[in-house]
C-alpha positions as a Markdown table, in Angstrom:
| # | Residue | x | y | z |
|---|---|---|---|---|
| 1 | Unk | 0.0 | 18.2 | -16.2 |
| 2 | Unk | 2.0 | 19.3 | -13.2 |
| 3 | Unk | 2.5 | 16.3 | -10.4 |
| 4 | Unk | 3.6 | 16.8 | -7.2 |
| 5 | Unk | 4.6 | 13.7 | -4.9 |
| 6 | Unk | 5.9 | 16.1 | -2.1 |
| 7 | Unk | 5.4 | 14.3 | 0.9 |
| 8 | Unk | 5.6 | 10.8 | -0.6 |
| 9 | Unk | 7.7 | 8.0 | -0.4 |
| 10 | Unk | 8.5 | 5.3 | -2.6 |
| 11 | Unk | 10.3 | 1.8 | -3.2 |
| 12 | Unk | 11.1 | 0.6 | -6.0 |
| 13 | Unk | 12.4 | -2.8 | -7.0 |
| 14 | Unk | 14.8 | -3.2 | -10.2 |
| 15 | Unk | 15.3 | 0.4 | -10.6 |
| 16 | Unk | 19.0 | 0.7 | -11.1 |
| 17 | Unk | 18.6 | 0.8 | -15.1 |
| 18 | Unk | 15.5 | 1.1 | -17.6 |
| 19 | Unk | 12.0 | 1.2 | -16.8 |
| 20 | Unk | 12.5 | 1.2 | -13.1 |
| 21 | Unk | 15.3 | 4.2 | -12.9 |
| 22 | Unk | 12.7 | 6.0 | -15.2 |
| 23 | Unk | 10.3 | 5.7 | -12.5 |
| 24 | Unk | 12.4 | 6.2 | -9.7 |
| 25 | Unk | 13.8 | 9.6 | -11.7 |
| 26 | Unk | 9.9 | 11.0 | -12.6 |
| 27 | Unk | 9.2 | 9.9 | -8.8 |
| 28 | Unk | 11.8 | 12.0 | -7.7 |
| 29 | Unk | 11.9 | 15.1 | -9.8 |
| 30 | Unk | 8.1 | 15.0 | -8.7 |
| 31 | Unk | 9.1 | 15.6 | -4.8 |
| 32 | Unk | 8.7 | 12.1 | -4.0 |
| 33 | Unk | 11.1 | 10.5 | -1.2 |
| 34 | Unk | 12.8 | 7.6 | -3.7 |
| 35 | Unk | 14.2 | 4.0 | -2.4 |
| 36 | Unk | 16.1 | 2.2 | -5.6 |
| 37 | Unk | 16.8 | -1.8 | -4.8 |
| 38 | Unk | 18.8 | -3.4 | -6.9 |
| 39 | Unk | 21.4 | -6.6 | -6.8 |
| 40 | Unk | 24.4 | -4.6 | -7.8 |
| 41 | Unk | 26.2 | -2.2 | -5.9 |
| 42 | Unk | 28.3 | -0.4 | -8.7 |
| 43 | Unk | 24.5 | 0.0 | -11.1 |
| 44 | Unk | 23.2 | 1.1 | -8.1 |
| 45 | Unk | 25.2 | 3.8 | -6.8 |
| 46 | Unk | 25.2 | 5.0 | -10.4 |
| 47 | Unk | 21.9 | 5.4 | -10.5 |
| 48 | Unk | 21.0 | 7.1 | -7.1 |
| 49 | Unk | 24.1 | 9.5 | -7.9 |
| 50 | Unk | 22.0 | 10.3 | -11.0 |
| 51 | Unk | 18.3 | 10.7 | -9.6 |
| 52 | Unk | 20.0 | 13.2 | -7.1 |
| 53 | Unk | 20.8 | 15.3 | -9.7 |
| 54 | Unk | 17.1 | 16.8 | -10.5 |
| 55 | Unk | 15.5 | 14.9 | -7.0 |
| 56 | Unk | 13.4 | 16.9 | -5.0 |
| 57 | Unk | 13.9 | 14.8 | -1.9 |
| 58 | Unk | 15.8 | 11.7 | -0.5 |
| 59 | Unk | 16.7 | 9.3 | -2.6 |
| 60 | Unk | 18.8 | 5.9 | -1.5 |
| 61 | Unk | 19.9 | 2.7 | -3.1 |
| 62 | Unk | 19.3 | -0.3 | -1.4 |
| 63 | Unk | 21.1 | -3.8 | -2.4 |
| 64 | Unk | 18.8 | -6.8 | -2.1 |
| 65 | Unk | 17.7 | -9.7 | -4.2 |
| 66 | Unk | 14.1 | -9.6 | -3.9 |
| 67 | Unk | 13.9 | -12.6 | -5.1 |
| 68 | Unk | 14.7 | -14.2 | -1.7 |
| 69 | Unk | 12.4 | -13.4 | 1.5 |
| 70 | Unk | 15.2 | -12.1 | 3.4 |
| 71 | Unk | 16.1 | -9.7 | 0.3 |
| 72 | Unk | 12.8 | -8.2 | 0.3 |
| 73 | Unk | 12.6 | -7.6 | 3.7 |
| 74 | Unk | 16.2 | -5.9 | 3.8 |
| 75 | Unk | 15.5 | -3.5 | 1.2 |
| 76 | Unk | 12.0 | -2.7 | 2.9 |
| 77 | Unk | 13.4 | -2.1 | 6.3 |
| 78 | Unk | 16.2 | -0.1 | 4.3 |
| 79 | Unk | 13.7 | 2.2 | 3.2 |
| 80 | Unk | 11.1 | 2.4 | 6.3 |
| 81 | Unk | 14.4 | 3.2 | 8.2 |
| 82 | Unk | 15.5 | 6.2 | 5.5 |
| 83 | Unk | 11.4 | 7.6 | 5.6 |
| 84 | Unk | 9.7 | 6.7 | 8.6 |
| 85 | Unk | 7.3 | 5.5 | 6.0 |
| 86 | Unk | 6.0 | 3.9 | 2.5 |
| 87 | Unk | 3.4 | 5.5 | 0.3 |
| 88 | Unk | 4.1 | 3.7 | -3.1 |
| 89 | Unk | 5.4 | 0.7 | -3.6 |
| 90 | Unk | 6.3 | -0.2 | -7.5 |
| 91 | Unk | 7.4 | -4.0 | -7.6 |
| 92 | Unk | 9.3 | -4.1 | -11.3 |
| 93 | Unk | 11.8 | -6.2 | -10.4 |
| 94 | Unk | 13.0 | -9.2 | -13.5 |
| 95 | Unk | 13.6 | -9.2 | -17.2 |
| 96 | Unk | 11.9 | -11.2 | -20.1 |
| 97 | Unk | 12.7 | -14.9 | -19.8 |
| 98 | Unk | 11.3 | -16.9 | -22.3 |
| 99 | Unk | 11.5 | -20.5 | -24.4 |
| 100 | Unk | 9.5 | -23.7 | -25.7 |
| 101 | Unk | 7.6 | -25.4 | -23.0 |
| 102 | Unk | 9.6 | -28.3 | -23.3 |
| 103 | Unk | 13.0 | -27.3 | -22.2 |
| 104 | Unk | 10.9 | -25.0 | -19.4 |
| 105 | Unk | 12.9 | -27.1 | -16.2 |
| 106 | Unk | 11.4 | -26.5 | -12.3 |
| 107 | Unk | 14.2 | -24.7 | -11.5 |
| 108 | Unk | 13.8 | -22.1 | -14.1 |
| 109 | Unk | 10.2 | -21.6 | -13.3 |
| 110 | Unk | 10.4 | -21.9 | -9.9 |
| 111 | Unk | 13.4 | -18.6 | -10.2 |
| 112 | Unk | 10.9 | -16.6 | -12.4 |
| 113 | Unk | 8.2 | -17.0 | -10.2 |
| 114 | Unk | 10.0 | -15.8 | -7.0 |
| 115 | Unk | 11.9 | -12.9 | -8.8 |
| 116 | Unk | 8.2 | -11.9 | -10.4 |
| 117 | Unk | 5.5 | -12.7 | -7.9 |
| 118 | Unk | 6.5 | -13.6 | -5.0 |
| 119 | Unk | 8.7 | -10.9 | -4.5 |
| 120 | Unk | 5.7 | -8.2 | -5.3 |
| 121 | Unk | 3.6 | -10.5 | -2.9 |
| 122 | Unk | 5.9 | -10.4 | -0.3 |
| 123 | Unk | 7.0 | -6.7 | -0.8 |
| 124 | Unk | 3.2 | -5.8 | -1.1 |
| 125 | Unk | 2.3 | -7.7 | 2.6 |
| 126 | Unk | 5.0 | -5.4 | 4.0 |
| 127 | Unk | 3.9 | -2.1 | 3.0 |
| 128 | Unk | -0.2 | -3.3 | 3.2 |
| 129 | Unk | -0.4 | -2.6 | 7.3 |
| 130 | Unk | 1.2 | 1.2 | 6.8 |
| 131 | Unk | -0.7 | 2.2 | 4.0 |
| 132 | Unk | -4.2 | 0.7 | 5.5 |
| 133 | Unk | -3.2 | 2.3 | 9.0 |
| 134 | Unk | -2.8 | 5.8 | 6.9 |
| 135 | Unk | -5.6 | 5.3 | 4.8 |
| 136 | Unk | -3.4 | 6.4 | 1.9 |
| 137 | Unk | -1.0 | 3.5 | -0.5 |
| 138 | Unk | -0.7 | 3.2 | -4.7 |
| 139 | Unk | 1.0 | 0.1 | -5.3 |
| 140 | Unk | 2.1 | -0.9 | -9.1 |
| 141 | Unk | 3.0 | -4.1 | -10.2 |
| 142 | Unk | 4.9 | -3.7 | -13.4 |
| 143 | Unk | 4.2 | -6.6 | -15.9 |
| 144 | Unk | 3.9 | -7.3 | -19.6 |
| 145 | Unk | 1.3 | -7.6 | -22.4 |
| 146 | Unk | 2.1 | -11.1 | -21.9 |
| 147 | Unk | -0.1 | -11.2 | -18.8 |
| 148 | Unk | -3.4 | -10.5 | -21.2 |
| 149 | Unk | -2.0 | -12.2 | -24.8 |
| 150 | Unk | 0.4 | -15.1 | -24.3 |
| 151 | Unk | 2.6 | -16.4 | -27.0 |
| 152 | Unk | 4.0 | -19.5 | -27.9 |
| 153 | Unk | 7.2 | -20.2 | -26.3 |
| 154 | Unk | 6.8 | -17.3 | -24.0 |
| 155 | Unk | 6.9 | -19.1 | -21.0 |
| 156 | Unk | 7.9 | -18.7 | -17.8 |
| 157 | Unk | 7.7 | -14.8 | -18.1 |
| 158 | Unk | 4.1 | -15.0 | -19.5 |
| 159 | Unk | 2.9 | -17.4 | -16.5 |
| 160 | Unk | 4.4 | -15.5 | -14.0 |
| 161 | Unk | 3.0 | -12.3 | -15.0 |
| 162 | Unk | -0.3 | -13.2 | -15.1 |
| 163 | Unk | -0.3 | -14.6 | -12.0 |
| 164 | Unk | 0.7 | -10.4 | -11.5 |
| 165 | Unk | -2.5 | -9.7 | -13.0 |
| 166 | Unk | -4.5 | -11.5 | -10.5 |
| 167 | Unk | -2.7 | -10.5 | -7.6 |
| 168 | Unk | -3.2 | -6.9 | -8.8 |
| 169 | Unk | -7.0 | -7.4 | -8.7 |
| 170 | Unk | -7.3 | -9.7 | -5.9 |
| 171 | Unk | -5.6 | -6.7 | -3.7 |
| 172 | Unk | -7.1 | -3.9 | -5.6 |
| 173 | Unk | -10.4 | -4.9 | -4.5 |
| 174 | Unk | -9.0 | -5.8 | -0.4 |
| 175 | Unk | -7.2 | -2.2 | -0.7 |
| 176 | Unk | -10.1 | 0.2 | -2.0 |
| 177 | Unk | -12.0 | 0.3 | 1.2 |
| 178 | Unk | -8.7 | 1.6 | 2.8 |
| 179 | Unk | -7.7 | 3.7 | -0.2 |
| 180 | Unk | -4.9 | 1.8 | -1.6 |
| 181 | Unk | -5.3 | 1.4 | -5.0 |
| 182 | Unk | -3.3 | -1.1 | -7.0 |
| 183 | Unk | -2.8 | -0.9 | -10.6 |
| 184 | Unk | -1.1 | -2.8 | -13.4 |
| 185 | Unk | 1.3 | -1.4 | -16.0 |
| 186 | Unk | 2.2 | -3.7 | -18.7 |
| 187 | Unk | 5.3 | -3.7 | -21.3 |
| 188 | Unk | 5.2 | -4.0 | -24.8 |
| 189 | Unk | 8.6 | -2.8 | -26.0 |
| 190 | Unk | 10.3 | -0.3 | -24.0 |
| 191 | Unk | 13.9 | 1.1 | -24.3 |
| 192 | Unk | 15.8 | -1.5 | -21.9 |
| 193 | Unk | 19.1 | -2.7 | -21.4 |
| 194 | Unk | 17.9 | -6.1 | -21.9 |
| 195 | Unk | 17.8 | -5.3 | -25.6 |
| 196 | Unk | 21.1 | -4.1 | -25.4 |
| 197 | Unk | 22.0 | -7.9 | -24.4 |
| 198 | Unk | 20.1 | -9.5 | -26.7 |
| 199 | Unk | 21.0 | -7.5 | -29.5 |
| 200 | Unk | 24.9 | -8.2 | -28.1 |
| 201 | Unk | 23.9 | -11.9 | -28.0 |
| 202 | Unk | 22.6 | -12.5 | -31.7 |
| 203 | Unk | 25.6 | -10.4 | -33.2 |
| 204 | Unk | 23.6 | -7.6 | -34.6 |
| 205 | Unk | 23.6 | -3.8 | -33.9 |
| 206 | Unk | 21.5 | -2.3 | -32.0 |
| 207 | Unk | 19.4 | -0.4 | -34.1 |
| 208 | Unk | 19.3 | -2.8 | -36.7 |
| 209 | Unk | 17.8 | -5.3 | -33.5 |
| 210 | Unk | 15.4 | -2.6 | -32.6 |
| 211 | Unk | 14.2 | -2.1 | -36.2 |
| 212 | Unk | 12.9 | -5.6 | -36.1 |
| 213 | Unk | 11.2 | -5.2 | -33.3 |
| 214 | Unk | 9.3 | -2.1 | -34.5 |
| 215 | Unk | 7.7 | -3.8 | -37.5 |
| 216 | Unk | 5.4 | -5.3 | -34.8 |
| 217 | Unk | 4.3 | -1.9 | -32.8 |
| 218 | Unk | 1.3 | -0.3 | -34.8 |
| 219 | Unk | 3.1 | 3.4 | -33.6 |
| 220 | Unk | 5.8 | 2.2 | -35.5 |
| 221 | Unk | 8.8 | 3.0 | -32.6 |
| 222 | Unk | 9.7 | 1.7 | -29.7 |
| 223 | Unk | 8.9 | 3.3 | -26.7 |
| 224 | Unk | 10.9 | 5.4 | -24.2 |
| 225 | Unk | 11.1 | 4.3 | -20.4 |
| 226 | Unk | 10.3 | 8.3 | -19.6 |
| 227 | Unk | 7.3 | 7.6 | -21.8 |
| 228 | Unk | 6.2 | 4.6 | -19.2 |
| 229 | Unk | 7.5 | 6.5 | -16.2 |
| 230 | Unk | 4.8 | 9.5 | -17.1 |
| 231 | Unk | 2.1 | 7.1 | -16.5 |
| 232 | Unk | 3.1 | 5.4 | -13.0 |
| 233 | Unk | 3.6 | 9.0 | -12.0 |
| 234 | Unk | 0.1 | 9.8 | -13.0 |
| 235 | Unk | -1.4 | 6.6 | -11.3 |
| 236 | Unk | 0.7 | 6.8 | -7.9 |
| 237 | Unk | -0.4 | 11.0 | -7.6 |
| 238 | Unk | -3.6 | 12.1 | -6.5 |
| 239 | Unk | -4.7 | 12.9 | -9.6 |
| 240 | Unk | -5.3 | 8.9 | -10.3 |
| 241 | Unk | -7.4 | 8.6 | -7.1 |
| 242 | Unk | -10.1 | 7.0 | -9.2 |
| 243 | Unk | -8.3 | 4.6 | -11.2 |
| 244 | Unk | -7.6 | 1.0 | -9.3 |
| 245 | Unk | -7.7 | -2.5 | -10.3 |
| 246 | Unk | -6.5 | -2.2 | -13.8 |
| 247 | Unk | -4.1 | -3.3 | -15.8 |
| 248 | Unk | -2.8 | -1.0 | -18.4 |
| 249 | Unk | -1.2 | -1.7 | -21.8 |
| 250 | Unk | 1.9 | 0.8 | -22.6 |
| 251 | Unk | 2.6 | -0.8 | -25.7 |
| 252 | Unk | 2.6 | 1.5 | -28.5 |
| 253 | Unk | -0.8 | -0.6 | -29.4 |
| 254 | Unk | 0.9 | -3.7 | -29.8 |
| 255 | Unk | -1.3 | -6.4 | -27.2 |
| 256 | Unk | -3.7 | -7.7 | -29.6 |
| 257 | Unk | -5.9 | -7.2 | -25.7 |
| 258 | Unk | -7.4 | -4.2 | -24.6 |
């Protein structure tokens, strides 16, 4: 299926590797205007330097924590100022933290949750007035089957992502009257650089790491972050006009929930 975003523009938080420069790429080969936050400057300039090469339209890098108030804001005036305007808003910003309950201290928690929710919350309330002035907003919150099957010693990521899943229905249902719709994707195992870490961190190679995680997936492979990036394309275009309050599984089958 062909998918045009000409005439769109998007933000996109954590995008300077992985899932979220997959997205920000697809969004921009698509015709889609393409805002990139990330913390670091060098990862960042990579990236943008590399959507350009088969973008359509602008694409910028803005540096911001989003985990802070004042980083969200930054990186959404950043982008208002580049566009005139925000469309889509994709709010993928964190990586998998996880542990036993037990060693699970405030401060941890309290990092997790502002990094995962509140900075989709507060990035969300920016955008909300534009898109419900237009008549026109997609907003994706990127979480993880996590949010629908929690494990044991899956904490804080689990909590905070399913404290995504509610937020994405509580606004889906405030947003369809003003056509926004507001979906939510949800990782099982993806191609990501935090593999490459923890692979790194328990002294094994790669592959041999992502072997052991493949025994898990009933496709039997892990999946590709264009793989997940064909999807939010899909759901942001006007061709998913139908489809809101969800919460999708990408997973290769593996969430023992639908």
């Amino acid at each position: 299926m062909e998918i045009s975003l000409k005439g769109r523009s998007a933000i996109i938080t954590g995008a300077s590797k992985g899932i979220g420069f997959a997205i920000a790429t697809r969004f921009a080969a698509s015709g889609a205007d393409v805002a990139i936050v990330a913390r670091g400057r060098e990862a960042l300039d990579a990236a943008v330097a590399e959507i350009k090469k088969t973008a359509k339209g602008k694409v910028i890098g803005s540096q911001a924590d989003v985990g802070t108030a004042a980083g969200v804001q930054s990186a959404y005036d950043a982008a208002t100022k580049a566009f005139g305007k925000l469309d889509i808003a994709v709010n993928n910003a964190g990586t998998s933290a996880t542990g036993p309950f037990e060693k699970l201290i405030d401060e941890v928690m309290q990092s997790d949750l502002d990094l995962k929710l509140f900075a989709a919350i507060r990035l969300n309330r920016l955008v909300w007035p534009q898109m419900k002035e237009r008549r026109w907003g997609r907003i994706i919150n990127i979480l993880n089957i996590g949010a629908k099957a929690p494990r044991a010693n899956s904490a804080p990521t689990s909590v905070s992502r399913a404290a995504g899943m509610a937020l994405t229905k509580v606004l889906a249902g405030e947003g369809a009257p003003h056509n926004i719709l507001v979906n939510a994707m949800l990782v099982g195992l993806i191609e990501a650089d935090q593999h490459v870490q923890s692979a790194k961190k328990k002294g094994v190679p790669l592959k041999d790491y992502i072997a052991g995680l493949e025994k898990d997936i009933p496709l039997g492979r892990i999946g590709k972050a264009e793989e997940f990036a064909n999807l939010a394309c899909f759901l942001v275009s006007d061709a998913g006009s139908y489809i809101t309050g969800t919460a999708i599984n990408v997973d290769g089958g593996r969430s023992p929930v639908v």
